[in-house]
Biopython code that builds the backbone (N, CA, C, O; Angstrom):
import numpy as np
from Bio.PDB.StructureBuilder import StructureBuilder

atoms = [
    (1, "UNK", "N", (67.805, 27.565, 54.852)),
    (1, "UNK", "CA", (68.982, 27.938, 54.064)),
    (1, "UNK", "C", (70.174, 27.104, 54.543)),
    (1, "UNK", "O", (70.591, 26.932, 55.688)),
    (2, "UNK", "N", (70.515, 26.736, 53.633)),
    (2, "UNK", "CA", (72.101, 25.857, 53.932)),
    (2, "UNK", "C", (73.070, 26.486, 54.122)),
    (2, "UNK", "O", (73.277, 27.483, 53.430)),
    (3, "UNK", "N", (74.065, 26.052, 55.234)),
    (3, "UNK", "CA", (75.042, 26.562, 55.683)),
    (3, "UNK", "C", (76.050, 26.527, 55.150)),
    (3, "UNK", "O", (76.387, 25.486, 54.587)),
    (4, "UNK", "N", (76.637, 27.329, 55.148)),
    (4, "UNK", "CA", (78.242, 27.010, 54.141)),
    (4, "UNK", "C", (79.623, 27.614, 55.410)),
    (4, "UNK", "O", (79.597, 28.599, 56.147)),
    (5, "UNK", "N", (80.814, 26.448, 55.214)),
    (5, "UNK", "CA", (81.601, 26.749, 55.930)),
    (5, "UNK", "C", (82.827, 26.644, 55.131)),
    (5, "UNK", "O", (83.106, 25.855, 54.229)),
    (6, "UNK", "N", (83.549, 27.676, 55.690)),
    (6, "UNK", "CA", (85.018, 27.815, 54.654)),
    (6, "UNK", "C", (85.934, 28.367, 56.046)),
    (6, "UNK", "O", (85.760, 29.075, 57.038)),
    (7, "UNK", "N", (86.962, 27.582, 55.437)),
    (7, "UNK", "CA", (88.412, 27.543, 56.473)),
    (7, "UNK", "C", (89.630, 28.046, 55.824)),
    (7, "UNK", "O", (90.362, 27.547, 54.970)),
    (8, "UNK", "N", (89.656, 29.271, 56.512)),
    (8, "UNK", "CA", (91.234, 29.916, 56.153)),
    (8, "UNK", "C", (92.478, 28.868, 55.752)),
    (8, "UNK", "O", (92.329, 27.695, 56.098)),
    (9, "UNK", "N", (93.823, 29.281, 54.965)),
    (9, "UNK", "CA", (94.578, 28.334, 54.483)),
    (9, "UNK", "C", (95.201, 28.211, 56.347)),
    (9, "UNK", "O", (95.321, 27.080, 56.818)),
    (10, "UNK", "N", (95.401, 28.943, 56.868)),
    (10, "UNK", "CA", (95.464, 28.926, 58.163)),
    (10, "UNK", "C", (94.977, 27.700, 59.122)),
    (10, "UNK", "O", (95.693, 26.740, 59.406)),
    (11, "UNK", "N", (93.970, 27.845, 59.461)),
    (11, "UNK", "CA", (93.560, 26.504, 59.517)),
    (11, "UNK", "C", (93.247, 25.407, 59.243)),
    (11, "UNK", "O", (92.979, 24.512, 60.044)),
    (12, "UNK", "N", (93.245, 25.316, 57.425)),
    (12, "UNK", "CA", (93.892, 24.086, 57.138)),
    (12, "UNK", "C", (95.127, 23.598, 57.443)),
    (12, "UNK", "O", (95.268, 22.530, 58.039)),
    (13, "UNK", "N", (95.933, 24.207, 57.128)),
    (13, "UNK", "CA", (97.524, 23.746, 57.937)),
    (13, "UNK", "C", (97.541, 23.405, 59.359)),
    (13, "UNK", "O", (98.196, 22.473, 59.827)),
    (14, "UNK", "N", (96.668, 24.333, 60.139)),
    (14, "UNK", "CA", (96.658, 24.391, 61.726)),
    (14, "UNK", "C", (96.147, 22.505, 61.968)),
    (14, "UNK", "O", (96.768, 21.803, 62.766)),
    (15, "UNK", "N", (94.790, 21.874, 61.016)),
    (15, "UNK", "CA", (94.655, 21.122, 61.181)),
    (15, "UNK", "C", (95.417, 19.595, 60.935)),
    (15, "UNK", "O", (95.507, 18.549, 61.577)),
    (16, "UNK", "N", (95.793, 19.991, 59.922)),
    (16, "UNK", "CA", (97.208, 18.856, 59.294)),
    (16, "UNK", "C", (98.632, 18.956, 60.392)),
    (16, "UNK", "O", (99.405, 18.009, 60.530)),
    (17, "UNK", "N", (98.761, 20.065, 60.993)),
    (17, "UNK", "CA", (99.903, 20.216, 61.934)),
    (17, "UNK", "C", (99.645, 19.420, 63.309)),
    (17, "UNK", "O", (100.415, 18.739, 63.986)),
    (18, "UNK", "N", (98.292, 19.747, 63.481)),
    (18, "UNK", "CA", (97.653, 19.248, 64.638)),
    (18, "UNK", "C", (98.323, 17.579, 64.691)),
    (18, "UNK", "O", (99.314, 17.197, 65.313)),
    (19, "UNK", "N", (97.604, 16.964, 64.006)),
    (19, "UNK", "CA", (97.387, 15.558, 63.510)),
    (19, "UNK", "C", (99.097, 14.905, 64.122)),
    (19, "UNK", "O", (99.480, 14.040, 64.909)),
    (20, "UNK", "N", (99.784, 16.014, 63.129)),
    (20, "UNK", "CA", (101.486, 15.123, 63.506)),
    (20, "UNK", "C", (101.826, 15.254, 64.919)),
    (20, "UNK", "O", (102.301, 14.300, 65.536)),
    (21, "UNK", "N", (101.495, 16.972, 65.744)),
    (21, "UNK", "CA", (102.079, 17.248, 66.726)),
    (21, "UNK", "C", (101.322, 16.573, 67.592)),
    (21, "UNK", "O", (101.621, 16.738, 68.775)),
    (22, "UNK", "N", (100.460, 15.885, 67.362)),
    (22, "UNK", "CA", (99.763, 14.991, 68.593)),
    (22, "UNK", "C", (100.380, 13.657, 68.706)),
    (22, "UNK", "O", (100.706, 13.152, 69.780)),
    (23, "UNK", "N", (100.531, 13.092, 67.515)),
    (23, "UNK", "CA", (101.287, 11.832, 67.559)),
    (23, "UNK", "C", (103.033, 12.045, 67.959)),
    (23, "UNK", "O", (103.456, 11.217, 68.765)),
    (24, "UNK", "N", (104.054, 13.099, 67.444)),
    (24, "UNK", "CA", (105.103, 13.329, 67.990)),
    (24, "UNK", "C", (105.053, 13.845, 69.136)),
    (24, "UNK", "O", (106.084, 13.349, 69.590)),
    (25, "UNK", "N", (104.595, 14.539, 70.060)),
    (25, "UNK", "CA", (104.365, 14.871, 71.360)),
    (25, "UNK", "C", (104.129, 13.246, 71.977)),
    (25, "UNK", "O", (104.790, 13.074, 73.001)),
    (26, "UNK", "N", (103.782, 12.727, 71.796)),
    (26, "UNK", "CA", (103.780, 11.231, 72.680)),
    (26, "UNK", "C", (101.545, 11.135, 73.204)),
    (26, "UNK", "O", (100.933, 10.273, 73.834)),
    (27, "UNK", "N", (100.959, 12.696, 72.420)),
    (27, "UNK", "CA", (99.333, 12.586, 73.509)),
    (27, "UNK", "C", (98.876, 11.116, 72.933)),
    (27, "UNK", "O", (98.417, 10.225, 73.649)),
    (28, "UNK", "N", (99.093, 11.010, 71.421)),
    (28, "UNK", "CA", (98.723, 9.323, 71.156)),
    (28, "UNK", "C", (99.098, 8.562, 70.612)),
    (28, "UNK", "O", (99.061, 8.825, 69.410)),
    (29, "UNK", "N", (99.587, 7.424, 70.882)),
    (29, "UNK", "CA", (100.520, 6.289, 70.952)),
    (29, "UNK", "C", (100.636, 5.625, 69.331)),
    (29, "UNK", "O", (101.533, 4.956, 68.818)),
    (30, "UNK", "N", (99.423, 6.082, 68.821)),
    (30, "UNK", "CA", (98.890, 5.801, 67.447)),
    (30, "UNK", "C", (98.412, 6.714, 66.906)),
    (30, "UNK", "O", (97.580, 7.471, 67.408)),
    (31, "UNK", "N", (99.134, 6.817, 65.150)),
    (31, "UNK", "CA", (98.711, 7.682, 64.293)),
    (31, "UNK", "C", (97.121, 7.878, 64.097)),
    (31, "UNK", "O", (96.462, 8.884, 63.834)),
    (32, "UNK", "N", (96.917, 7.132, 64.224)),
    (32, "UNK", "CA", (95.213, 6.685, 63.533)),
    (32, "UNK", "C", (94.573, 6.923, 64.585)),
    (32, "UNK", "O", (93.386, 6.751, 64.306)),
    (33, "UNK", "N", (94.714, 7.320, 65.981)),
    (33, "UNK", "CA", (94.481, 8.005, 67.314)),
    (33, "UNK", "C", (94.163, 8.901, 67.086)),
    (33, "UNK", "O", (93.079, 9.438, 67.310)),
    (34, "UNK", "N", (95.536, 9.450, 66.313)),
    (34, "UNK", "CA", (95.711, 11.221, 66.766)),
    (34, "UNK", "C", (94.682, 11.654, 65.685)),
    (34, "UNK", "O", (93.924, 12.596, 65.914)),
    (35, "UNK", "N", (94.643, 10.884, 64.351)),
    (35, "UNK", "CA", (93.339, 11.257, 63.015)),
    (35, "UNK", "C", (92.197, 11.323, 63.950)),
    (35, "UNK", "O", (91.635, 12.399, 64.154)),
    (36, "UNK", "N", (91.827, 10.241, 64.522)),
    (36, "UNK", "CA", (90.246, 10.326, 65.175)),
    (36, "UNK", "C", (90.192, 11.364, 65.274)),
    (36, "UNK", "O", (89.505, 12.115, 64.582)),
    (37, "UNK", "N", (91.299, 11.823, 66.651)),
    (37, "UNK", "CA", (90.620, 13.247, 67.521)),
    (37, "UNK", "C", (90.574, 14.465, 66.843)),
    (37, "UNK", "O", (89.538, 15.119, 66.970)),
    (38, "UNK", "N", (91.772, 15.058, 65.921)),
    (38, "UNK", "CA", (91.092, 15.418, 64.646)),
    (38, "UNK", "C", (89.747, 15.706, 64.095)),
    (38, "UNK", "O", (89.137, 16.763, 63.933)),
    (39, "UNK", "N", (89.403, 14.240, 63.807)),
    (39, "UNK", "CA", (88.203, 14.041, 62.786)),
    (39, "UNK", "C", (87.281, 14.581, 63.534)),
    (39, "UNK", "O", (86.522, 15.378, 62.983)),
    (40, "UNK", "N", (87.134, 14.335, 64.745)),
    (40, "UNK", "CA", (86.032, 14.669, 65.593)),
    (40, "UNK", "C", (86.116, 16.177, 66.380)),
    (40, "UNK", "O", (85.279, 16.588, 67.183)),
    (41, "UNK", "N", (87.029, 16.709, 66.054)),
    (41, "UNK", "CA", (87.510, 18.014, 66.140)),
    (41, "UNK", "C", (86.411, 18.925, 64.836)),
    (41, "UNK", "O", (85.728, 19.905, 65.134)),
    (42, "UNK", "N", (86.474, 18.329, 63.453)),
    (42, "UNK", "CA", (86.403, 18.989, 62.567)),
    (42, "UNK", "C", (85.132, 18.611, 62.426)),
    (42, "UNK", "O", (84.501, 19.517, 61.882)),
    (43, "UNK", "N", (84.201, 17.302, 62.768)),
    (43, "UNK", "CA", (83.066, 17.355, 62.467)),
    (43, "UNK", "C", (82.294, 17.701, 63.815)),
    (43, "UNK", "O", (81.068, 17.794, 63.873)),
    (44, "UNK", "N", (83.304, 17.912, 65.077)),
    (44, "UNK", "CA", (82.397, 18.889, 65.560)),
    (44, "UNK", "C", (81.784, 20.492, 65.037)),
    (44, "UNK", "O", (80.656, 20.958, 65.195)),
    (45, "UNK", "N", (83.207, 21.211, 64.248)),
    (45, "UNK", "CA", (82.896, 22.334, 63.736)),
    (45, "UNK", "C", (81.742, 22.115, 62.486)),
    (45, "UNK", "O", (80.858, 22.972, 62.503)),
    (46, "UNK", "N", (81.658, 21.346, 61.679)),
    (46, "UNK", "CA", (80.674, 21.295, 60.719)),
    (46, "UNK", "C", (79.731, 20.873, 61.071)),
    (46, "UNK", "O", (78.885, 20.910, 60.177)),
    (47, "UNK", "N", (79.322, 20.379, 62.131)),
    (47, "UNK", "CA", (77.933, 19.892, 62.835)),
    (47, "UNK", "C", (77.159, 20.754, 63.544)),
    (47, "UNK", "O", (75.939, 20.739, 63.704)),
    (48, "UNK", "N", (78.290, 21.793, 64.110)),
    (48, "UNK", "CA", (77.502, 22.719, 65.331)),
    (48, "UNK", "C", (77.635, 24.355, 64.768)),
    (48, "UNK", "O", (76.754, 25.159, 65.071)),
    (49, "UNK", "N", (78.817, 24.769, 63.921)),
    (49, "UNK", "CA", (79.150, 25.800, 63.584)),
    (49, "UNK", "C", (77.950, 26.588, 63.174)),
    (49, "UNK", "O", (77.374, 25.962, 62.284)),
    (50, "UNK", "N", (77.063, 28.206, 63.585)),
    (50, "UNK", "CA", (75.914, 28.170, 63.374)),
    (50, "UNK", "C", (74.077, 27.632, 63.491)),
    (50, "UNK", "O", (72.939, 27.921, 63.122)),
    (51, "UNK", "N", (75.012, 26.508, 64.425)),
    (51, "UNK", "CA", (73.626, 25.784, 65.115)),
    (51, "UNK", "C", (73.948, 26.335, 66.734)),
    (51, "UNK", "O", (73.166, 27.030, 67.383)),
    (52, "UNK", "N", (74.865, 26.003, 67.062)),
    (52, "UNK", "CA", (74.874, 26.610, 68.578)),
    (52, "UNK", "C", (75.025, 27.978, 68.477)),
    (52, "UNK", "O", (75.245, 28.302, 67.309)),
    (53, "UNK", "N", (74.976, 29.397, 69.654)),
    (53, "UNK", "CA", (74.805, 30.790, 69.201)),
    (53, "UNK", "C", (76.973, 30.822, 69.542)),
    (53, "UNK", "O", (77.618, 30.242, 70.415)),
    (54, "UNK", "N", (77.255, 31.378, 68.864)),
    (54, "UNK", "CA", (78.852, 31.901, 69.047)),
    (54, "UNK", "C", (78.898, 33.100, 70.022)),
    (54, "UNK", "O", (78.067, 33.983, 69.812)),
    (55, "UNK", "N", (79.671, 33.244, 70.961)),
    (55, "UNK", "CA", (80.081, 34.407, 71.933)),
    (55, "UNK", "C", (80.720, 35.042, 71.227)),
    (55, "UNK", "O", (81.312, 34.545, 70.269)),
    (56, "UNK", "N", (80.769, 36.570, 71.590)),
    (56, "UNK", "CA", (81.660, 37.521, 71.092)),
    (56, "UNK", "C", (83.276, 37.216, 71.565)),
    (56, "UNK", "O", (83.648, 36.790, 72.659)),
    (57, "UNK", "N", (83.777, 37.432, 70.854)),
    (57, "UNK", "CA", (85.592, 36.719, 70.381)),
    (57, "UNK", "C", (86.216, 38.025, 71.329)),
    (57, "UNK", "O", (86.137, 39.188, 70.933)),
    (58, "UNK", "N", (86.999, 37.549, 72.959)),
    (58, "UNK", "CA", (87.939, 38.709, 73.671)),
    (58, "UNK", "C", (88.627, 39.307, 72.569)),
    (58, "UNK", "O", (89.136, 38.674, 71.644)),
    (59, "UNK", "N", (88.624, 40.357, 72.682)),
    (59, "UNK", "CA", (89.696, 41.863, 71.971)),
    (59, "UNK", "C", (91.146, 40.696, 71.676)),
    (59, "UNK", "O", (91.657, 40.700, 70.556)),
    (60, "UNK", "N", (91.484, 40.121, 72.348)),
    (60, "UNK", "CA", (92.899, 39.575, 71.927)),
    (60, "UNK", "C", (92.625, 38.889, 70.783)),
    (60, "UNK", "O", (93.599, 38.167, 70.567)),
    (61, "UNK", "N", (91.902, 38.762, 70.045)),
    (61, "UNK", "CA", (92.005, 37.603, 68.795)),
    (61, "UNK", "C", (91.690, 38.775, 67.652)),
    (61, "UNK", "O", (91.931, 38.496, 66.478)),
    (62, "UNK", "N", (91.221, 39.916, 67.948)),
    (62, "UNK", "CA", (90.971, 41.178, 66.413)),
    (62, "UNK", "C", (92.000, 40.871, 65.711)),
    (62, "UNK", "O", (91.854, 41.057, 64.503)),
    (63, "UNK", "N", (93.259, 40.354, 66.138)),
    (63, "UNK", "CA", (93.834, 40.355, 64.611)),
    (63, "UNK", "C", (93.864, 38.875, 63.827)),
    (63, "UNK", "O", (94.851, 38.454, 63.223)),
    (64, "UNK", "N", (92.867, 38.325, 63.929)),
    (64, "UNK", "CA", (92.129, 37.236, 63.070)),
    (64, "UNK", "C", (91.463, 38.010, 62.031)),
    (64, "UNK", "O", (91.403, 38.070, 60.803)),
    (65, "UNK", "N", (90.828, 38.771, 63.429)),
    (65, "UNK", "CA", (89.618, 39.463, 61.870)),
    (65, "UNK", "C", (88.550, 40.153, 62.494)),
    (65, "UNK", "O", (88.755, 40.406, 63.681)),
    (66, "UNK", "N", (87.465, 40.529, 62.025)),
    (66, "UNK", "CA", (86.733, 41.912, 62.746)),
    (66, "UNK", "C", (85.632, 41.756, 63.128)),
    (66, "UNK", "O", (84.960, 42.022, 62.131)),
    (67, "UNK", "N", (84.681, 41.388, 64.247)),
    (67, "UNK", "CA", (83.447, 40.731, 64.554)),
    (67, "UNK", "C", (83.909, 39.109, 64.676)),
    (67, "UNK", "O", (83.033, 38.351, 64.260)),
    (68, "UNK", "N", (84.889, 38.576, 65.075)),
    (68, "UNK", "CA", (84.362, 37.602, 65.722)),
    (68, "UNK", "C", (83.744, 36.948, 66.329)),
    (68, "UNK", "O", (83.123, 37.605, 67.164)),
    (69, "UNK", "N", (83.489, 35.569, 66.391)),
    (69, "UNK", "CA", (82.552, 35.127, 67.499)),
    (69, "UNK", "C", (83.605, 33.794, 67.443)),
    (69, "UNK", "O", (84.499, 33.441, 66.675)),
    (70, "UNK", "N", (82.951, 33.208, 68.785)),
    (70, "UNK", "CA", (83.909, 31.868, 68.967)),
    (70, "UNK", "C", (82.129, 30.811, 69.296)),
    (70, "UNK", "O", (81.001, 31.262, 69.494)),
    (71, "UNK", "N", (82.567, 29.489, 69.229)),
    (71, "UNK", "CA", (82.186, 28.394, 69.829)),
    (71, "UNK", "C", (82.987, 27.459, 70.403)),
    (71, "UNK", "O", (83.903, 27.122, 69.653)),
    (72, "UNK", "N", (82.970, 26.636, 72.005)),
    (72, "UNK", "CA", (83.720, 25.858, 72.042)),
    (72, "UNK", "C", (83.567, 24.780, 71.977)),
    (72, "UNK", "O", (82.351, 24.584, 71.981)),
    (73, "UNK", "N", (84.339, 23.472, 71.886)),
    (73, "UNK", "CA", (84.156, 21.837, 71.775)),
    (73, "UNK", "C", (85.337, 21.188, 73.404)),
    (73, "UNK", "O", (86.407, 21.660, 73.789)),
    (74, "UNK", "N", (84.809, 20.408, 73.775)),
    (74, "UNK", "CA", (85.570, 20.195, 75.142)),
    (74, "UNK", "C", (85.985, 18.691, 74.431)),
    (74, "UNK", "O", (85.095, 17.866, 74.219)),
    (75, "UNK", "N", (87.276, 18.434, 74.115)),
    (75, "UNK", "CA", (87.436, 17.360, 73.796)),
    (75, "UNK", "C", (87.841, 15.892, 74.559)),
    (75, "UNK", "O", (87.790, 14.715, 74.201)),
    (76, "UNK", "N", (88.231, 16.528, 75.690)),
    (76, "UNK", "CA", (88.160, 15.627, 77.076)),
    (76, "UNK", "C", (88.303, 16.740, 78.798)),
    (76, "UNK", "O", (88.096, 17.953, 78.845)),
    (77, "UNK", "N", (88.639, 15.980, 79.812)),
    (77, "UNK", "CA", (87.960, 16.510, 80.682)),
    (77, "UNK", "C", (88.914, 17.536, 80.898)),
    (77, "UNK", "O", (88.719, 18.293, 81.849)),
    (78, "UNK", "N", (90.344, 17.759, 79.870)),
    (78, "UNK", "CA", (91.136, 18.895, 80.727)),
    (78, "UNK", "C", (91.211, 19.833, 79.569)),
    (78, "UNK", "O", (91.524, 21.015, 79.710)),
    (79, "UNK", "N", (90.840, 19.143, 78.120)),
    (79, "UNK", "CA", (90.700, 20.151, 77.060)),
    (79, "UNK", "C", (89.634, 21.047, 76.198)),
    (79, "UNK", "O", (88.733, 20.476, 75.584)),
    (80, "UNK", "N", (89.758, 22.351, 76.175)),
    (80, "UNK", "CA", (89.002, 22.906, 75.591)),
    (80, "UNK", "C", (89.149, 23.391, 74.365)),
    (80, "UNK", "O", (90.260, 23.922, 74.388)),
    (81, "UNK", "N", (88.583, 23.558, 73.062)),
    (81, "UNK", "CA", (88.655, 24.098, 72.025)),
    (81, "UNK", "C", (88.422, 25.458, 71.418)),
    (81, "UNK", "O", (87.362, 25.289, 70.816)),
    (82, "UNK", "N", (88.818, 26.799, 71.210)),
    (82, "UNK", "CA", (88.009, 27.595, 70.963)),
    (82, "UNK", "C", (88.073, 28.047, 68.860)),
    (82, "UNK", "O", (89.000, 28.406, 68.134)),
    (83, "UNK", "N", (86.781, 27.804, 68.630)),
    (83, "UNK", "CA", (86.930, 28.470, 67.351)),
    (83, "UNK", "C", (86.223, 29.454, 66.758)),
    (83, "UNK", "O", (85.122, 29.925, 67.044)),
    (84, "UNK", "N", (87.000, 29.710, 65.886)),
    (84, "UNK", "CA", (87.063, 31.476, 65.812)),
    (84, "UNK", "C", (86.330, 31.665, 64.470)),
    (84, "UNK", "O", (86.810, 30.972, 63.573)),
    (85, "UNK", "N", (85.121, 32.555, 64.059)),
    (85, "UNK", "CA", (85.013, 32.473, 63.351)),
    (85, "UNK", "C", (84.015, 33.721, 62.521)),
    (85, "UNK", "O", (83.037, 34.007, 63.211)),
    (86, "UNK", "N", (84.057, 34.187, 61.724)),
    (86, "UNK", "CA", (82.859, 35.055, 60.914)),
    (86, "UNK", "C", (81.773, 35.069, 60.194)),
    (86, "UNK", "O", (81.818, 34.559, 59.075)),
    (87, "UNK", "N", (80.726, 35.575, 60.611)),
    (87, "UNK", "CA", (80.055, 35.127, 59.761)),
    (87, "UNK", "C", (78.954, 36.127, 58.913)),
    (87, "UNK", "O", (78.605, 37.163, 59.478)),
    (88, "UNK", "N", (78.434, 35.828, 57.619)),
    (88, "UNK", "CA", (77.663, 36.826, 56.820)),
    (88, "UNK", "C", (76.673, 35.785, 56.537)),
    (88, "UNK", "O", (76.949, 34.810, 55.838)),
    (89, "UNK", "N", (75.538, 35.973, 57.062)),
    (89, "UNK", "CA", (73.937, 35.416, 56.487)),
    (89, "UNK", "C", (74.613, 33.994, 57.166)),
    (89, "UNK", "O", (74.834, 33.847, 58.368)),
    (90, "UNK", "N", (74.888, 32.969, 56.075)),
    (90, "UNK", "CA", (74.774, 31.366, 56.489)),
    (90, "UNK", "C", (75.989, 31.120, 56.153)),
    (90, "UNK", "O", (76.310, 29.933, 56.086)),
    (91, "UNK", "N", (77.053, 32.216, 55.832)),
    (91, "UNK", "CA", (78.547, 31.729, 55.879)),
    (91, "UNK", "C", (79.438, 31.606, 56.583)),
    (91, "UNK", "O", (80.059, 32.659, 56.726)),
    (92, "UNK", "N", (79.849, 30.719, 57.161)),
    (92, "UNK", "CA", (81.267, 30.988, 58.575)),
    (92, "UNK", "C", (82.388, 30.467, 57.674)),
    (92, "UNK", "O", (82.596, 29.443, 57.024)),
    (93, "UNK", "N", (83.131, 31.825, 57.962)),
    (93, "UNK", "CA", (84.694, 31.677, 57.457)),
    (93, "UNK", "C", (85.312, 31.471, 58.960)),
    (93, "UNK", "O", (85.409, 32.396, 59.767)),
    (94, "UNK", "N", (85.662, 30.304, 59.181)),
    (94, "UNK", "CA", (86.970, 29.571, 60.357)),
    (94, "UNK", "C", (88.216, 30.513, 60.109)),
    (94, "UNK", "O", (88.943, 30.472, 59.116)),
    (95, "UNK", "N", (88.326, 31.324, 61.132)),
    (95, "UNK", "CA", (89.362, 31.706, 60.918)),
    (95, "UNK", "C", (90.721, 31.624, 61.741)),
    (95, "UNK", "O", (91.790, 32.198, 61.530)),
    (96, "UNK", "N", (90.324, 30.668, 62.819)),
    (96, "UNK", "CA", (91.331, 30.921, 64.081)),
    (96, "UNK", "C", (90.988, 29.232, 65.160)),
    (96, "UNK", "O", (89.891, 28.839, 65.556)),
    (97, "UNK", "N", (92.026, 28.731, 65.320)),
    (97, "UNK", "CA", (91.210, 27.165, 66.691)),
    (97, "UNK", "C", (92.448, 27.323, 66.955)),
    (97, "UNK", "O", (93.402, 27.400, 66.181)),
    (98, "UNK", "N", (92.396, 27.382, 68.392)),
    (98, "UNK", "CA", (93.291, 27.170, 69.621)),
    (98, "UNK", "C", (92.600, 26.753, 70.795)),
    (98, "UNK", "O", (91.386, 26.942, 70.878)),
    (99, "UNK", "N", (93.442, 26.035, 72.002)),
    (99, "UNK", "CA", (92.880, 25.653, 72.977)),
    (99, "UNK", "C", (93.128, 26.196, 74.317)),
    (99, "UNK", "O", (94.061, 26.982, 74.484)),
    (100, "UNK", "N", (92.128, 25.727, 75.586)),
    (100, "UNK", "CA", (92.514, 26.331, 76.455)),
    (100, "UNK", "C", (94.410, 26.288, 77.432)),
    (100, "UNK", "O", (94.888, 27.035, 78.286)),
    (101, "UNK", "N", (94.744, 25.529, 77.003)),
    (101, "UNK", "CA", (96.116, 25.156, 77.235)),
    (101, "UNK", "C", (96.806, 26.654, 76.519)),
    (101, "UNK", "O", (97.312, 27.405, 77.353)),
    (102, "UNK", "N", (96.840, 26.976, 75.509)),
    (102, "UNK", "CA", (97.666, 27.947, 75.049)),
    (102, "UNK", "C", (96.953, 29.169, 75.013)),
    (102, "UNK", "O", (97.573, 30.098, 74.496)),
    (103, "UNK", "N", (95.638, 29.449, 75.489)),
    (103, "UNK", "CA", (94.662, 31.015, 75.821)),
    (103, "UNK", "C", (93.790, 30.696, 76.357)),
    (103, "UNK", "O", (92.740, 30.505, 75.743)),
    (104, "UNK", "N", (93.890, 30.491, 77.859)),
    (104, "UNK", "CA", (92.723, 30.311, 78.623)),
    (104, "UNK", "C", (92.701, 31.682, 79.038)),
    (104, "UNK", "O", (91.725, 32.404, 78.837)),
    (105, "UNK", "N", (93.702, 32.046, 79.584)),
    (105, "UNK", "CA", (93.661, 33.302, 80.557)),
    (105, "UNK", "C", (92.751, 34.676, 79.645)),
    (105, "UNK", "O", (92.195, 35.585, 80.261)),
    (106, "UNK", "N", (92.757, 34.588, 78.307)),
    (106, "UNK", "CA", (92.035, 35.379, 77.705)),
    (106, "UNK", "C", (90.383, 35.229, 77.736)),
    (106, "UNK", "O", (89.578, 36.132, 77.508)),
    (107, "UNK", "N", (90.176, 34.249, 77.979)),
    (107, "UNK", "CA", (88.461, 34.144, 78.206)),
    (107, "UNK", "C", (88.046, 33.988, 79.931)),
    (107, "UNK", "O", (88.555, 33.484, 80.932)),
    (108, "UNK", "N", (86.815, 34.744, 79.579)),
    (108, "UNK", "CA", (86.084, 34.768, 81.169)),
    (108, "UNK", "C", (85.573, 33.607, 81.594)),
    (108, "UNK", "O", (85.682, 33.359, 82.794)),
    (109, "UNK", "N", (84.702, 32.351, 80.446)),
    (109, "UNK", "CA", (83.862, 31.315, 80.834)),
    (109, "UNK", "C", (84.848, 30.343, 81.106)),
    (109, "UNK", "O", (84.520, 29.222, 81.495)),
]
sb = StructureBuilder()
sb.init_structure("model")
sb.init_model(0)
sb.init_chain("A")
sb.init_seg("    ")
for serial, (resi, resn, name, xyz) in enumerate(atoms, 1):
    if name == "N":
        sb.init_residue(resn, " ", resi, " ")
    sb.init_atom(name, np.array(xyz, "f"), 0.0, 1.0, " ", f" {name:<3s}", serial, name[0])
structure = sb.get_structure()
């Protein structure tokens, strides 16, 4: 059965915001930098989302939504990714990506 993935308007914006605040923050020197990491942000989620098993989502994120689970992506050696997400049969609705920089202290691993 084929997987289907759908992303809150939430994290579409979260991802388009991403893109600028990486290049205005100074993390890369080049626009077309900050797209890569992005890109490889997002086709990590469509590559693995449902192929790897998701952990149950700490109590601090319920107000995303109800049964969460997360998966993470380590995008270099000091960053971590967590995304948030639901799912029914072969559907994951994305509902939540933040990193360990702004909620580490909420997870145990």
């Amino acid at each position: 059965m084929e997987r289907k993935i759908i992303l809150t308007e939430e994290v579409e914006l979260f991802y388009a915001e991403l893109l600028i605040v990486l290049f205005e923050k100074g993390y890369f020197s080049f626009l077309d930098n900050a797209k890569l990491y992005v890109d490889r942000l997002i086709r990590y989620v469509e590559q693995y989302i449902g192929i790897i098993s998701g952990k149950n989502a700490p109590s601090f994120f319920d107000h995303y939504g109800t049964n969460l689970k997360y998966i993470t992506y380590r995008a270099n050696k000091n960053t971590w990714w967590y995304i948030f997400y639901q799912q029914h049969d072969n559907v994951f609705l994305i509902r939540h990506i933040t990193n360990n920089h702004v909620t580490a202290q909420y997870f145990d691993d």
